[in-house]
N, C-alpha and C positions, 0 to 999 in steps of 0.2 A: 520439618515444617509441615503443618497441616495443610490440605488442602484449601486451594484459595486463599492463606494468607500469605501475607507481602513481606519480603525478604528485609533486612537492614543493608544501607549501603554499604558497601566494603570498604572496609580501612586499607588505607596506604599503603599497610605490607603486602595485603591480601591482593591488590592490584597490583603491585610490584611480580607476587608470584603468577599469578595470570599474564601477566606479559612475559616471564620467562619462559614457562612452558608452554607458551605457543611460540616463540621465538624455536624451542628446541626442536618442537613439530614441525616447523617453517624450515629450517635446515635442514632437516632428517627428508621433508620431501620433495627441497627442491629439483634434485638429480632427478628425480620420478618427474617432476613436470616440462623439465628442461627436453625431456625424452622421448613425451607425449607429443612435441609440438611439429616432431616428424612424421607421427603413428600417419600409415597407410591408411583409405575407407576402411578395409577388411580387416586390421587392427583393432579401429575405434569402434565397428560394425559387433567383436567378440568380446571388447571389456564392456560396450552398452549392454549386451545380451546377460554375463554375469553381475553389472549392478545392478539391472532393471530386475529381476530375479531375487537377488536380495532384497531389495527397495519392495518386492511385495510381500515376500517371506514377513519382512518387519512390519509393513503395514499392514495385515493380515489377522499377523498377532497381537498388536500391540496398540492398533486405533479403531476403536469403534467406527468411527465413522465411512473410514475405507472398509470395513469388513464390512458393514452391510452393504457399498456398493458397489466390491468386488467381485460378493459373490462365490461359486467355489469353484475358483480357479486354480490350477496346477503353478503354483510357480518354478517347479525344479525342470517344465517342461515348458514353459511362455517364451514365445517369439518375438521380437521384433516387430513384424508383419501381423502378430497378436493385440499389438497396443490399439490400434485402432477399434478395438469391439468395446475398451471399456466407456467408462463416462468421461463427459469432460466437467471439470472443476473451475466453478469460480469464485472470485474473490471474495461474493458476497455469499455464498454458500460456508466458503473457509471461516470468514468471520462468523457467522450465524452458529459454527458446529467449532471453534476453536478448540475447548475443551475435550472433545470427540478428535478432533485431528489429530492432535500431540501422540506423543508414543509413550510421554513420562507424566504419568496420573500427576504427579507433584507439580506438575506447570499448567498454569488456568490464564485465564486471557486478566483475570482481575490481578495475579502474583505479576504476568508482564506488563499490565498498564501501569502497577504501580513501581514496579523499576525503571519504564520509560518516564514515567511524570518525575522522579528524579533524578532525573540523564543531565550532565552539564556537557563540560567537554571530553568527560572520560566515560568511557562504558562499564555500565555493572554489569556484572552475572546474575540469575538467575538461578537457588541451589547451587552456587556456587561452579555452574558447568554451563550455563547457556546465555550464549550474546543476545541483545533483544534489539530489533531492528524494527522503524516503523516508516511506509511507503504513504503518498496518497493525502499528505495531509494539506496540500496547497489547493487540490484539485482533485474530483473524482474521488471516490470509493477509499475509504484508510484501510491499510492491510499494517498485521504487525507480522512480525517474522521470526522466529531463534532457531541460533544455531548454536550446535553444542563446538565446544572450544576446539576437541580437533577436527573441526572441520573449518572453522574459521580461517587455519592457514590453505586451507586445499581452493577458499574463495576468493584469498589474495593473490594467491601464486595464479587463479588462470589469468588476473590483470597483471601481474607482474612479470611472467616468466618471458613474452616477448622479447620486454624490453632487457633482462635481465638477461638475456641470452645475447642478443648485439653487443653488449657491454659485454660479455665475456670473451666473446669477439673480439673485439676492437681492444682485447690486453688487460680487462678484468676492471673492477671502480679501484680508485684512489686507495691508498694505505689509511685515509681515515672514514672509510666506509662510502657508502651511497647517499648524498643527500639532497632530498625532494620535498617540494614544498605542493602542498593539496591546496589550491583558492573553492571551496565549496562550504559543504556545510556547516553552519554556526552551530551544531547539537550531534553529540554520540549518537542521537537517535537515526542517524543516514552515517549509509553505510561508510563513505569516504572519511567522515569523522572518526567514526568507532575504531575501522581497523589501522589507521592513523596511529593512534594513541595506543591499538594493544600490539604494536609491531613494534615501535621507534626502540630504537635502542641506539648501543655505538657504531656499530656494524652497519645498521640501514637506519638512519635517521628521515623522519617524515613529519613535517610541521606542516599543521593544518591552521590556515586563515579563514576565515569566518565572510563567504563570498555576502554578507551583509552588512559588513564593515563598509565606508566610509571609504570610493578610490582612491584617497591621499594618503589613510593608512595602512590598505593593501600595498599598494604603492613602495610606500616608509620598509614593510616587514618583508617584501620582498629583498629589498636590499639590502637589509639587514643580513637574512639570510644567505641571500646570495646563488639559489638550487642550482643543482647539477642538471635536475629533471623539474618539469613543471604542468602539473597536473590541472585542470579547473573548466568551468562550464563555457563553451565555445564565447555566451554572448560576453562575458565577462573580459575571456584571452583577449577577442578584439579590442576592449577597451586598454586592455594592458599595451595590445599590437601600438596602438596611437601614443600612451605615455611613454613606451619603449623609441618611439618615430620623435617625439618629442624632447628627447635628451632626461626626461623625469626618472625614468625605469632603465636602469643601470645593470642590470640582470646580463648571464649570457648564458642561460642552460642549453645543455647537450642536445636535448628531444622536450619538445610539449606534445602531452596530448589531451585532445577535449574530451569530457565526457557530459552524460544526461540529459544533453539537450541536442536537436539535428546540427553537426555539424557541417556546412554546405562546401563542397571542394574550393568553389573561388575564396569562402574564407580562409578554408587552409592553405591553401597558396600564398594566401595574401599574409599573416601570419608568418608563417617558414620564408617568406624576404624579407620582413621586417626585423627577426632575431637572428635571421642566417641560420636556421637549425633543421632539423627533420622535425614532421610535423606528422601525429596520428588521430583520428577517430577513435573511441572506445565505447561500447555497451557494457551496461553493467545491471543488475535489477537486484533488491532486498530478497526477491524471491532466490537469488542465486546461477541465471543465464549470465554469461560474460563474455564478452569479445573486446579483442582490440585489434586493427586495421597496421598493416606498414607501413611505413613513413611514404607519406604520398600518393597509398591508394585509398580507392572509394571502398573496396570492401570489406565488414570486419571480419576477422576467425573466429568466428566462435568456439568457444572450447567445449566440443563432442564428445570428449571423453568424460564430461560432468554431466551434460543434458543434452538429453533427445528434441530436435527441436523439429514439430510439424507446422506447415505452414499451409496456413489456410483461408477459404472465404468467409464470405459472411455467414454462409451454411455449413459447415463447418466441413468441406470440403479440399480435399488436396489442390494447390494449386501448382501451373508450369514451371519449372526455373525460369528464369526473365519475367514470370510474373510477380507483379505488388499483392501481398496477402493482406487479409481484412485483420489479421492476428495471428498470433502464432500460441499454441498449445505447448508445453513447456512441460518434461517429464525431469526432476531435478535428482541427479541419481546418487548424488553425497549427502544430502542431506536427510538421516533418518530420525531425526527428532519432531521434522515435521514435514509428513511426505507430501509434496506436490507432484501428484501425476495426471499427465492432460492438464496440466492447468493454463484458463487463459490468460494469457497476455494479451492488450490490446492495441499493442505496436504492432506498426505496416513494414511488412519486410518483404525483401524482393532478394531472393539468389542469384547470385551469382555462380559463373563454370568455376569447376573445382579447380584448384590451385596444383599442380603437378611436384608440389613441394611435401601437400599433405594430405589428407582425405576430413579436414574441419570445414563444415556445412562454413559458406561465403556468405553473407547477406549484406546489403544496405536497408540504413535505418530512418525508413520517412516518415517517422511519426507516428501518432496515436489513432487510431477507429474513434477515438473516443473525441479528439480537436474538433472533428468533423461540424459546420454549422448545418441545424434544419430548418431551411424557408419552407415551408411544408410540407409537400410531397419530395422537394430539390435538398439534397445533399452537397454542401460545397467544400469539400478539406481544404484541410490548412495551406498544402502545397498552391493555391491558385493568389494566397497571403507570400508565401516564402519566397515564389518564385521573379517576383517582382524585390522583395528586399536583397538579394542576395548580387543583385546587378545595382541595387543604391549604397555603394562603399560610404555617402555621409551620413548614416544613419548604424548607428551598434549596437542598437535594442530597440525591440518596439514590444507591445502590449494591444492585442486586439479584443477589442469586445464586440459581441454581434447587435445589432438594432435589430428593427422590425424588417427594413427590408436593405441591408447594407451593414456596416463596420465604421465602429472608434476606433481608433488608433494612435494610440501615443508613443513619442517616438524620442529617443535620445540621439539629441545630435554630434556629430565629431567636426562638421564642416556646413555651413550653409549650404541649403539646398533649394531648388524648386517647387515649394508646398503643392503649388496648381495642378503642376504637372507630376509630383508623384501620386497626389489625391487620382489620378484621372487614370494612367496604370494600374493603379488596384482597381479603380471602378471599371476599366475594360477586362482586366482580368475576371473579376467574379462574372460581367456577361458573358466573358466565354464560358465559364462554369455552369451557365445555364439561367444566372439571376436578373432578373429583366429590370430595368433603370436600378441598378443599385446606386446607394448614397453612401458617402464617404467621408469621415469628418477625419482632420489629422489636429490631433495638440503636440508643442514640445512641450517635452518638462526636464528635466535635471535627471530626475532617477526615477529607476520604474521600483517599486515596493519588491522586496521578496519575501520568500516564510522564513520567520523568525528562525526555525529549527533547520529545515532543508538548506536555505540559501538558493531554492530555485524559484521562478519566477512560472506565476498561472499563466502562460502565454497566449492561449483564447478562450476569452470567457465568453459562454454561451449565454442567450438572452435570458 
């Protein structure tokens, strides 16, 4: 293929064999990841040191646009304690120099729009070697993503290997394999859909529901299926939590866990007595950072052995552990098709003390720098929003937009509530946040809209 033109979709066989041979890469590395989830600091501290070394070697040679802002730097001789001198990367720089990023001239941002504008529920390649992933499209900045196929198993296993490792614990899955049901994205083009479809097989089967479907049909396909494991967006599980309390949701998997959106601990709790199961947190990004959390705690693992993760201010400054970062800087050390090093993230993370089990950076995840409302000089986050829903159990979604000088807020309800009196909690919260007479307006509605493709919901729109 010429540069810049657009691939044909792949026939049936052609994605038949793409799912085997990442299935074969999937086996061949789960023992390596199973392995990693003990590595020591000083372990995870020498395989960083030799991918990040790679990771420039290749982007050096092979991406214009790192080469001129790497510079001539030694990489058979870079440190750890080195990464801090280069630049930092963002989003909208990556999109502006896409073409310049890649490491394979034959992939243009025009060859991967035009494979994602033809994404349904099954993911194409790209030249026949690279998954295309697209972030940002509900909210905020679009980022599109590829990864080349064997890496695609190395970005499942660090969500899976946790769980995958307790089960092997507790006597290994079932004689007819593992079976997990994903309630998220309606479109290959997010991640949870894509690698859904290029995994499933007999061995580990994963059906993906379309978290924009219709709760009576999510519902209906749950029980159908029946999962072992049950995967999908925290605001959504709640609503499952209630048809499950309701005698409608007949389901009894093993473990759920949320991902992509703040999961709050009173909802996991709340959740984990309603199905009787363990219950986890997960992060996950297009760009390729992943963690998932133990049954019951607040904080996730991130998996260190993929990416280097700095956490920092709004100056781009190192922050405390127990400190809330303004973002975290993301060095992604598997993926060399398209290198992200320093690049921002605009998630708030806060460390946690190391775990005595492994030396994987801890964090909680409270959201976006980006949620944040500006009354105009005053900054209000989301958390002064959250903090108040997460003590109102009859309420399983809401939807905030900012006014001039206050928040709409619509809200699905599970149970009658006190509109007066939850309007007046938010409106005393945002004055402790600094906002002087804010106004408050609350609507119910039925359903809050999500994006067609993600399945995630814009959860504060700024004015």
């Amino acid at each position: 293929m010429s540069s810049g033109a657009a691939t044909e979709p792949a026939p049936a066989s052609s994605f038949a064999a793409q799912r085997a041979r990442s299935h074969a890469d999937f086996r061949r590395k789960l023992p390596v990841h199973l392995a990693r989830l003990a590595w020591s600091a000083e372990q995870i501290s020498a395989h960083q040191t030799l991918e990040l070394r790679a990771l420039l070697r290749r982007a050096l040679a092979s991406s214009p646009f790192h080469a001129r802002r790497l510079g001539r730097l030694d990489p058979d001789a870079f440190t750890l304690g080195d990464l801090r001198s280069l630049p930092i990367m963002t989003k909208a720089e990556m999109m502006a120099s896409f073409d310049d990023v890649v490491t394979d001239r034959r992939v243009t941002l025009r060859s991967v729009d035009a494979q994602l504008a033809r994404t349904g529920d099954t993911p194409g390649l790209v030249e026949d070697e690279y998954l295309c992933l697209a972030s940002g499209g509900s909210s905020g900045l679009r980022g599109v993503f590829v990864w080349h196929w064997r890496d695609c198993s190395d970005f499942l296993l660090s969500q899976l290997r946790a769980s995958m490792a307790r089960a092997l614990a507790g006597g290994g899955p079932p004689p007819g394999g593992m079976l997990g049901a994903l309630v998220a994205a309606g479109s290959a083009v997010h991640a949870t859909r894509a690698f859904a479809a290029l995994f499933s097989d007999d061995s580990m089967r994963l059906r993906s529901i379309a978290a924009t479907l219709p709760l009576g049909e999510i519902v209906a396909r749950l029980n159908e299926i029946r999962p072992m494991t049950l995967l999908g967006y925290p605001s959504l599980l709640t609503l499952l939590a209630e048809e499950k309390r309701s005698g409608r949701l007949a389901i009894a998997p093993a473990s759920i866990t949320g991902t992509s959106e703040v999961f709050a601990p009173e909802r996991q709790a709340e959740i984990a007595r309603v199905f009787g199961c363990p219950v986890s947190d997960s992060f996950g990004s297009s760009e390729g950072l992943s963690g998932v959390s133990a049954p019951g705690e607040a904080a996730i693992d991130l998996a260190s052995d993929l990416a280097i993760v700095e956490l920092v201010d709004e100056h781009d400054r190192p922050v405390a552990p127990g400190e809330t970062s303004a973002k975290a800087l993301v060095t992604v050390l598997y993926n060399r098709a398209q290198p992200l090093i320093r690049y921002e993230l605009t998630d708030r993370m806060r460390q946690h003390p190391p775990s005595p089990a492994h030396g994987h950076l801890r964090v909680s995840v409270e959201g976006r720098t980006d949620d944040a409302f500006a009354y105009g000089s005053l900054r209000v986050h989301p958390l002064a929003v959250r903090s108040v829903f997460v003590k109102t159990p009859q309420v399983s979604e809401y939807q905030v937009r900012q006014t001039a000088n206050g928040i709409a807020v619509a809200v699905v309800a599970l149970a009658p509530f006190d509109r007066d009196a939850l309007a007046g909690k938010l409106a005393e919260s945002l004055a402790r946040a600094g906002l002087r007479d804010p106004t408050v307006s609350l609507e119910i509605v039925e359903r809050i809209a999500r994006h067609p493709q993600t399945g995630k919901v814009a959860r504060f729109i700024p004015l």
